[in-house]
C-alpha positions as CSV (number, residue, x, y, z in Angstrom):
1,X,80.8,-14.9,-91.0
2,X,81.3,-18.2,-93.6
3,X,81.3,-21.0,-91.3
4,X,82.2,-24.8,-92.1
5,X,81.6,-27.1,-89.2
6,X,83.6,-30.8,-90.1
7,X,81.5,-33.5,-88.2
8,X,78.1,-35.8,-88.3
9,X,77.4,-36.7,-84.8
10,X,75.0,-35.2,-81.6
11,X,77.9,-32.7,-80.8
12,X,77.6,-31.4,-84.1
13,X,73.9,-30.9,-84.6
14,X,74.7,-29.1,-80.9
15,X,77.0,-26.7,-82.5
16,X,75.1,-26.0,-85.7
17,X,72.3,-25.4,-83.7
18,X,74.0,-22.9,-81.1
19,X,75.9,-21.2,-84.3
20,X,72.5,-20.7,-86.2
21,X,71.6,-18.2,-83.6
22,X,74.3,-16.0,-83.9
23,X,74.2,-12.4,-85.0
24,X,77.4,-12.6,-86.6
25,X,76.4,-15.4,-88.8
26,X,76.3,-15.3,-93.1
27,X,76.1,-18.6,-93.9
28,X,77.0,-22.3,-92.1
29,X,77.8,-25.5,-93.7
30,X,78.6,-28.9,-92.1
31,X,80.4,-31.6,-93.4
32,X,79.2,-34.3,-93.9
33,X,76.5,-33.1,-91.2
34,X,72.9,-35.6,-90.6
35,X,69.6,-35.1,-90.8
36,X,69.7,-32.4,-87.5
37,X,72.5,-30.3,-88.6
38,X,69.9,-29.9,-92.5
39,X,67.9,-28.0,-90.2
40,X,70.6,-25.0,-89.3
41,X,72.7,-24.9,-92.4
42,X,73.7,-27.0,-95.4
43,X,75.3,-30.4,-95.6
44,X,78.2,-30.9,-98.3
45,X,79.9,-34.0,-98.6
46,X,83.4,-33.1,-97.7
47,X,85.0,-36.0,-95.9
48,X,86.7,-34.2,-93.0
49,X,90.3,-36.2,-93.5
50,X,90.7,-35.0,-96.8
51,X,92.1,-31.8,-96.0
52,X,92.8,-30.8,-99.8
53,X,89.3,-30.7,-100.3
54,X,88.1,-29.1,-97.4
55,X,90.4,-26.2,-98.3
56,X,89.1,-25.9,-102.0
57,X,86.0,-25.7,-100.6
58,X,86.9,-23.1,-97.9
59,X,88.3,-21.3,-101.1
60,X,85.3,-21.6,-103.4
61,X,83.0,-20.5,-100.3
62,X,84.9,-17.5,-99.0
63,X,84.8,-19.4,-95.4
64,X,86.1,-17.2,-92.5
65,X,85.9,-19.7,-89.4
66,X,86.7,-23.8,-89.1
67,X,85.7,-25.6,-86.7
68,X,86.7,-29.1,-86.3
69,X,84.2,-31.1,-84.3
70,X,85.9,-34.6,-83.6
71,X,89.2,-35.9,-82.9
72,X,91.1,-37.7,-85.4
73,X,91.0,-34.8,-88.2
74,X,92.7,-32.7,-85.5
75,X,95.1,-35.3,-84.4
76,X,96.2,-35.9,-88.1
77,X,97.4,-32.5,-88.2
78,X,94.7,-30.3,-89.8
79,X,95.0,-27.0,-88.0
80,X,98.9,-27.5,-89.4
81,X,97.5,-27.9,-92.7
82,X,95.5,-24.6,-92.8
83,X,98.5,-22.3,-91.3
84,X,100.8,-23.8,-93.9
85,X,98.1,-22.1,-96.8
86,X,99.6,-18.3,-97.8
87,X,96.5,-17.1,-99.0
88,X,94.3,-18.9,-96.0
89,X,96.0,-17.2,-93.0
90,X,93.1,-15.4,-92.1
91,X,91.0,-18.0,-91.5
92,X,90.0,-19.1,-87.8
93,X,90.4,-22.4,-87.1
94,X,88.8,-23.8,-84.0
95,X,91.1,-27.1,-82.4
96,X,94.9,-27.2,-81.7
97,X,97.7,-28.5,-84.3
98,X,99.0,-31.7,-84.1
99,X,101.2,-31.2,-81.3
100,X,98.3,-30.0,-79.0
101,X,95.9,-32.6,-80.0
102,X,98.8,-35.9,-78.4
103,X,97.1,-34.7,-75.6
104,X,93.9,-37.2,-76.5
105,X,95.9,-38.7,-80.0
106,X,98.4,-40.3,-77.3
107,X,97.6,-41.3,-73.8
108,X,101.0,-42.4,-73.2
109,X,102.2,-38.5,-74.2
110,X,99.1,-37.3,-72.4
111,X,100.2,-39.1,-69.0
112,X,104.0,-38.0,-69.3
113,X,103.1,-34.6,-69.7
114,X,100.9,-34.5,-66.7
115,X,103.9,-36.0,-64.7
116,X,106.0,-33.4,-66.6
117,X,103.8,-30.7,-65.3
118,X,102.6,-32.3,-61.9
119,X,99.1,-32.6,-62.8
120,X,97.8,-35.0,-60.5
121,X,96.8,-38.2,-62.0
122,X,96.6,-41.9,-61.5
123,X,99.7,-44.4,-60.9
124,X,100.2,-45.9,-64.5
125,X,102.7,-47.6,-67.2
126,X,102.9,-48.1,-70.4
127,X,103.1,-51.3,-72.7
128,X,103.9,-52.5,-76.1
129,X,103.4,-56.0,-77.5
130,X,107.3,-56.5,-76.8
131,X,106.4,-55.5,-73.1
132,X,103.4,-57.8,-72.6
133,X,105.0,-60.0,-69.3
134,X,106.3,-56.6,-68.2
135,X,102.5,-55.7,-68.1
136,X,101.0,-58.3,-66.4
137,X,104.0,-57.7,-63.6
138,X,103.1,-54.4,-63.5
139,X,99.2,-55.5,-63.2
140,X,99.9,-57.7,-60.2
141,X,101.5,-54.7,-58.2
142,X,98.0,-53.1,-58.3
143,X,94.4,-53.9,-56.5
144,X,91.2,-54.5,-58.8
145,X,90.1,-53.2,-60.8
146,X,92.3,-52.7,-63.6
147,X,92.6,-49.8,-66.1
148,X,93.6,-51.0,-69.5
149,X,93.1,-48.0,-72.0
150,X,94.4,-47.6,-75.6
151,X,96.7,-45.0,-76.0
152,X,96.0,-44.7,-79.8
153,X,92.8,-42.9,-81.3
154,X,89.8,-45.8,-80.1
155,X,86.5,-43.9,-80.5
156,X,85.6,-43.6,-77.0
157,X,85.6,-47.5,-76.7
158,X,89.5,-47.9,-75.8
159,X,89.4,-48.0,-72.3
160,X,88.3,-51.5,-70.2
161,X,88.4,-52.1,-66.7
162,X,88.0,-55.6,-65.8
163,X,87.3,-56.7,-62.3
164,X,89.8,-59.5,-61.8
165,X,93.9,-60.0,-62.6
166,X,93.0,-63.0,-64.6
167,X,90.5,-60.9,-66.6
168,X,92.7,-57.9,-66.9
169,X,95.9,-60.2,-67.9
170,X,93.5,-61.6,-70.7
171,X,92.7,-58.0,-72.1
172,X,96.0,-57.1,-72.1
173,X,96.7,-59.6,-74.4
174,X,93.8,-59.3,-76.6
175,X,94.7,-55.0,-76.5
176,X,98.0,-55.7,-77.1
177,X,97.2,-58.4,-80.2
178,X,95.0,-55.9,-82.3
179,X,91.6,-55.5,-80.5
180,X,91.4,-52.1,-81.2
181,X,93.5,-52.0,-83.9
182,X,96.8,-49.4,-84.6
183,X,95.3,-47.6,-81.3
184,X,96.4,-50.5,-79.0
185,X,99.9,-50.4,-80.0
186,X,100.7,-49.1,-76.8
187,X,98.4,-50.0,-73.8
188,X,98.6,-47.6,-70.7
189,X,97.6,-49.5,-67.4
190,X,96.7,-47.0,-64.6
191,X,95.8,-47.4,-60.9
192,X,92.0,-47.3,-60.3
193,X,90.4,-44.1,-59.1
194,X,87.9,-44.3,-57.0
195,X,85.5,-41.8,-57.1
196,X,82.9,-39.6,-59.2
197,X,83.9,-38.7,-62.7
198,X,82.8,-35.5,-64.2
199,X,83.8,-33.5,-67.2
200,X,85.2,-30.1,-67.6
201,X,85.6,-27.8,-70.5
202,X,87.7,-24.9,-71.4
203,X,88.4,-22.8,-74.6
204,X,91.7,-21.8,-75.0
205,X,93.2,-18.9,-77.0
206,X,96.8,-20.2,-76.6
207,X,97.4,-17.3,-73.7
208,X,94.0,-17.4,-71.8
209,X,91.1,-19.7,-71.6
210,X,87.2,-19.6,-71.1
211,X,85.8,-21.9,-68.6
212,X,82.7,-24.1,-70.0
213,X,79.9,-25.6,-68.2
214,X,80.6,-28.9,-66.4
215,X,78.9,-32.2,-67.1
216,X,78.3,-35.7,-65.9
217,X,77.9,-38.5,-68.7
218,X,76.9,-42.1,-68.3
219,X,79.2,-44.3,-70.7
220,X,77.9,-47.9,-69.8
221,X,75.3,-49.0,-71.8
222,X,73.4,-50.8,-69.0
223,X,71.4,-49.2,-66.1
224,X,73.3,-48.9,-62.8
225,X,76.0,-48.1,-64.7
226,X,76.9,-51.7,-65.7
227,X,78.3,-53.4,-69.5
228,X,79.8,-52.4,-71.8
229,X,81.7,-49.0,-72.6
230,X,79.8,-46.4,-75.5
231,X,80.5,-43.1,-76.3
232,X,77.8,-41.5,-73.5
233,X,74.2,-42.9,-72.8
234,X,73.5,-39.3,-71.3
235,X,75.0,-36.8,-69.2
236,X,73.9,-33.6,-67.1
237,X,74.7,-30.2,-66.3
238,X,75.2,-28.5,-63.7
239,X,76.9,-31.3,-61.7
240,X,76.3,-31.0,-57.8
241,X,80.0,-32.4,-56.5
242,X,81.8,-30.2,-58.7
243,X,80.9,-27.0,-56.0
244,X,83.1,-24.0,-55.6
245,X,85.7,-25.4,-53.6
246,X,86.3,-28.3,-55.7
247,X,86.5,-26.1,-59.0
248,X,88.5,-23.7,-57.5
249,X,91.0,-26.5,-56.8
250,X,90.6,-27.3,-60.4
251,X,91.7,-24.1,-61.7
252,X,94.1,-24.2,-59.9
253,X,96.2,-27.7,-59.9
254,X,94.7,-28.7,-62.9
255,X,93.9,-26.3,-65.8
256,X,96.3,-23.3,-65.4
257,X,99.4,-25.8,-64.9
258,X,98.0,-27.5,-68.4
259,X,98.2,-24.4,-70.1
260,X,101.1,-23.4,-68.6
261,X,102.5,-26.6,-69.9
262,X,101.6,-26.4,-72.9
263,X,103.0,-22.9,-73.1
264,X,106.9,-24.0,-71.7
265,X,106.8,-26.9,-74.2
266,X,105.8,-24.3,-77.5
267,X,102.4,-25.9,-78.2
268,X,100.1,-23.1,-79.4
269,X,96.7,-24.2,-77.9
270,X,93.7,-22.8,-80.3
271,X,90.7,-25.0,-79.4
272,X,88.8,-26.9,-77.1
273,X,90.5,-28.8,-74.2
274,X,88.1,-31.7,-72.4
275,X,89.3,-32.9,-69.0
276,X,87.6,-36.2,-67.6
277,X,88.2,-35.6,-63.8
278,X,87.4,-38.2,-60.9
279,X,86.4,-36.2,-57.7
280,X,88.0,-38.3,-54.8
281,X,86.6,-36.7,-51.9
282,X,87.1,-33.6,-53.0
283,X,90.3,-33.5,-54.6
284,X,90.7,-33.3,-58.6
285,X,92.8,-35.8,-60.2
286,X,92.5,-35.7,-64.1
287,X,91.7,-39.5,-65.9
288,X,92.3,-38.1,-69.6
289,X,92.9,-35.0,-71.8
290,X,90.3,-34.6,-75.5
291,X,91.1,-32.1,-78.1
292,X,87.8,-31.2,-78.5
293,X,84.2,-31.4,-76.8
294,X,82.4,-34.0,-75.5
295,X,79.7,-36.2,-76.8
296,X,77.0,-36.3,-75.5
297,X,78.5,-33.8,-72.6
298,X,78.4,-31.2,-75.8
299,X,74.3,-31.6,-76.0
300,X,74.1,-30.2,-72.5
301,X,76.9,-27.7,-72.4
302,X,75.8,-25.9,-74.9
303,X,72.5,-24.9,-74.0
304,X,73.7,-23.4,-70.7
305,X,76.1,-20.4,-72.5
306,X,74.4,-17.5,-73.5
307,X,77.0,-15.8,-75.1
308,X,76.8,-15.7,-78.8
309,X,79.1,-18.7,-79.8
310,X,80.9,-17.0,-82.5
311,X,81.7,-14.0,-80.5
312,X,83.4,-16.1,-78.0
313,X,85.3,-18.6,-81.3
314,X,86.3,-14.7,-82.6
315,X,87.9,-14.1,-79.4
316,X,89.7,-17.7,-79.8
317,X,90.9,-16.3,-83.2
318,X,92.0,-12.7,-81.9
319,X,93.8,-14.3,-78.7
320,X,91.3,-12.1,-76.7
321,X,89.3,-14.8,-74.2
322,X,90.4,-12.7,-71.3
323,X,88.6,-9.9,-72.4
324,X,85.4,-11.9,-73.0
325,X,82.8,-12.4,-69.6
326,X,81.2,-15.8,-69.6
327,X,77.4,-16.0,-69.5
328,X,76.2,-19.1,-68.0
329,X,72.3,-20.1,-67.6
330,X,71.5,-21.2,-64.0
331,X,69.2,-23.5,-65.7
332,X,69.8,-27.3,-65.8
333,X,70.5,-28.8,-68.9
334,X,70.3,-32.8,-69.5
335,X,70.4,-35.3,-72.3
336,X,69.4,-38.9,-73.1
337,X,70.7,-40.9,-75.5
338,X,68.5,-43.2,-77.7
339,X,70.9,-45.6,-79.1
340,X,70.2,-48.5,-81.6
341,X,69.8,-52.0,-80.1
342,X,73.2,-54.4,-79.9
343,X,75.2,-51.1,-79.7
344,X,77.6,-50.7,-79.0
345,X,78.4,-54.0,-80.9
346,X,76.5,-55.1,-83.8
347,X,73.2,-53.5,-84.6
348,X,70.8,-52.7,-87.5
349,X,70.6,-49.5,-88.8
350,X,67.9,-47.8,-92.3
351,X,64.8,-47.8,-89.9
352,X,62.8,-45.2,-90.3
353,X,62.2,-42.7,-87.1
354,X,58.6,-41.1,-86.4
355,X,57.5,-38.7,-84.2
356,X,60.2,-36.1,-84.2
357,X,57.6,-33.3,-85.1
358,X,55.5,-33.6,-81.9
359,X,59.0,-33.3,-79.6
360,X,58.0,-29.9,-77.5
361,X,59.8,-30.5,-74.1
362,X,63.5,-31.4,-75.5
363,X,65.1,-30.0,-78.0
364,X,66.3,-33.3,-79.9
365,X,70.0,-33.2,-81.6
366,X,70.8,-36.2,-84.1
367,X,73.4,-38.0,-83.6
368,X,73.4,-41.3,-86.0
369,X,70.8,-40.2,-88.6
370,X,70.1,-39.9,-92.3
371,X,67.9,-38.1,-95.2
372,X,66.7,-40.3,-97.5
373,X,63.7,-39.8,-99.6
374,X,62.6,-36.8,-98.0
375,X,62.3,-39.5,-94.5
376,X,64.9,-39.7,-91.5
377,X,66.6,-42.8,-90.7
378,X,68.8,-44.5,-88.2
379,X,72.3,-44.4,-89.3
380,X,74.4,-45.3,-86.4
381,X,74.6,-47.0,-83.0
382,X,73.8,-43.8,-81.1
383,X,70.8,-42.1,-82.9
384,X,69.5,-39.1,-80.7
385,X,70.2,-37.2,-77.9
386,X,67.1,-35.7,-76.6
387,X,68.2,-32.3,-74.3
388,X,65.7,-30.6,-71.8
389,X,66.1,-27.7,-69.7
390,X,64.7,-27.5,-66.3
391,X,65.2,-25.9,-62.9
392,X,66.6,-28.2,-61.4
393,X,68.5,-31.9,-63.2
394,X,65.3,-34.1,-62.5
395,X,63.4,-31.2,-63.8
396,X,65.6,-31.1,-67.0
397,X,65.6,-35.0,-67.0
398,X,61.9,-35.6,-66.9
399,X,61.3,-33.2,-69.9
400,X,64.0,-35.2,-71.6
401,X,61.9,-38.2,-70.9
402,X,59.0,-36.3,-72.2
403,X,60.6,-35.8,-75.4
404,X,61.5,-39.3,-76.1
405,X,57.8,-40.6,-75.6
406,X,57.2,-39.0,-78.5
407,X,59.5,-40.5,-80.9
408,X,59.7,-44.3,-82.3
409,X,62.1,-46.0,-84.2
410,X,62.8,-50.0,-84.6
411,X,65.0,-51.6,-82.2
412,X,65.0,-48.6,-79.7
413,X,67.3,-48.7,-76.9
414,X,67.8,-46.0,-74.1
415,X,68.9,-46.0,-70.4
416,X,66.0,-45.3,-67.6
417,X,68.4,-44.0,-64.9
418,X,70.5,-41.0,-66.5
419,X,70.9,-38.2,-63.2
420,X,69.8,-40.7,-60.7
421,X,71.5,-40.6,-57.5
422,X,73.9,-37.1,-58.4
């Protein structure tokens, strides 16, 4: 098979690196792609919004199979642009159309539909800038802390929780005045959840869907979980609280009654669906929907399936998951993130990163990188994600640990406690 992969971050260098092992694979290209993903296929400089050009290109290349890495080319509708192409209806594209993808493009459609559908969530309004006293009533009917999150497209950073109603008052105001831009337009405020987060994953053909590998990530950037929010310092897999009985609760109340959802309300569901759960003493309640995978959840996942990844994307295509059985590693799988310093505010980036080659414990995916003069260079606030395997999470962790030892870079920043007390 052709494949073009549309991303440039960790959880692309994850999938280039899990499709370059396929049987069933001719040829991959990612776009734009960073120094990790050059080492499984070839980068072109497509820019994954402009869908006119993606297509020549799928054209030109003979591509077979799409799949669309992060959010906002999905929720802008480019699954709809594909199956409006005569001569491009065979082509597979992996991530739901327009419709599907409100699920993370709008958290004020992704909350209604979970009431819709009596998917248990948190308590929670919504609020426009015309609304603003509205939502500071509505914030003095809960107990701290607050959840203030974006509704809009925010790049994981649209969700605060401030400790205090004077705090959470004042972030209204400044989410509500443009602090995050056209994504804080609308400001849900939810009830605090108290409890452990984790992540779940399915693959959905539309009818049936193939249950991923759960994860744990660690979004502050501080140890003990403290400052500010980043798109994942690190995350784990397996994940010890999500046991049988909790899953099985989570198959049940959570996932079938979201497909089923999506089914009554005629949204065709082709893609990846990410559920960020909070376990509250043993019951499931679902925090927010993605239209795609994780990152840096994606850097742990995929190590743990064994099937070959394109088999299971065909089945996607074919509407045939059901008839696919899941192979999952009993090996541990975990990642840490080395990020560049001041992220996830202001930060430096063109430093040049050494050590890479003597990495043997962790198999190192590139998240914020760059090629330049035959040399690989920081090109973002999260650099790498360094993934080892173990028996056990400490095991995987330690080799993780290992990996990084070996690699410098200016202005290095990682987290010291990723996996400890889970």
């Amino acid at each position: 098979m052709n494949v073009l992969l549309l991303g440039s971050g960790g959880r692309e260098h994850a999938f280039a690196w899990k499709i370059a092992q396929s049987n069933h694979l001719n040829a991959l290209w990612i776009a734009p792609g960073n120094a990790g993903t050059a080492q499984h296929g070839e980068n072109v400089a497509l820019n994954p919004l402009n869908f006119d050009e993606i297509a020549r290109f799928v054209r030109e290349k003979n591509v077979d199979m799409l799949i669309v890495g992060p959010e906002e080319p999905l929720v802008k509708g480019i699954a709809d642009y594909f199956a409006l192409q005569p001569d491009l209806n065979n082509l597979i594209v992996i991530g739901p159309k327009a419709n599907g993808a409100q699920l993370e493009g709008s958290k004020d459609f992704s909350k209604a539909f979970m009431l819709r559908h009596g998917i248990p969530t948190a308590r929670y309004q919504s609020f426009s800038p015309q609304t603003l006293e509205a939502g500071k009533a509505f914030l003095s009917t809960l107990n701290a802390p607050y959840v203030l999150k974006a509704s809009g497209l925010a790049a994981g950073k649209g969700v605060v929780i401030p400790e205090t109603l004077v705090e959470a008052e004042a972030e209204l105001e400044a989410m509500l005045g443009g602090k995050f831009g056209e994504a804080g337009n609308v400001v849900v405020i939810e009830e605090f959840l108290p409890g452990l987060e984790c992540s779940v994953f399915v693959l959905s053909d539309g009818k049936h869907y193939f249950l991923l590998p759960e994860a744990k990530d660690h979004k502050r950037i501080g140890e003990g979980d403290t400052g500010l929010n980043t798109g994942g310092m690190g995350a784990f897999s397996p994940v010890s609280f999500c046991d049988e009985a909790f899953m099985e609760k989570v198959k049940s109340r959570i996932i079938r009654p979201t497909l089923a959802g999506l089914i009554a309300e005629g949204i065709e569901y082709k893609g990846f669906i990410f559920f960020g759960l909070m376990n509250i003493q043993g019951e499931p309640y679902v925090i927010e929907y993605n239209c795609r995978m994780g990152d840096p959840e994606t850097e742990v996942v995929l190590p743990r399936i064994e099937n070959d990844l394109l088999e299971v994307f065909r089945a996607v295509g074919d509407g045939t998951l059901d008839k696919l059985e899941g192979r999952i590693s009993r090996k541990a799988a975990a990642t840490v993130v080395t990020v560049s310093e001041g992220y996830p505010e202001s930060y430096q980036k063109g430093f040049a990163i050494a050590g890479l080659e003597n990495v043997s414990t962790a198999q190192v995916f590139h998240a914020g990188t760059t090629l330049k003069e035959g040399k690989v260079l920081t090109a973002g606030g999260r650099v790498l994600a360094f993934t080892g395997m173990g028996d056990s999470v400490a095991e995987a962790l330690s080799n993780s640990y290992e990996g990084i030892r070996q690699v410098c870079y200016d202005n290095i920043y990682f987290r010291r406690d990723i996996g400890k007390g889970f």
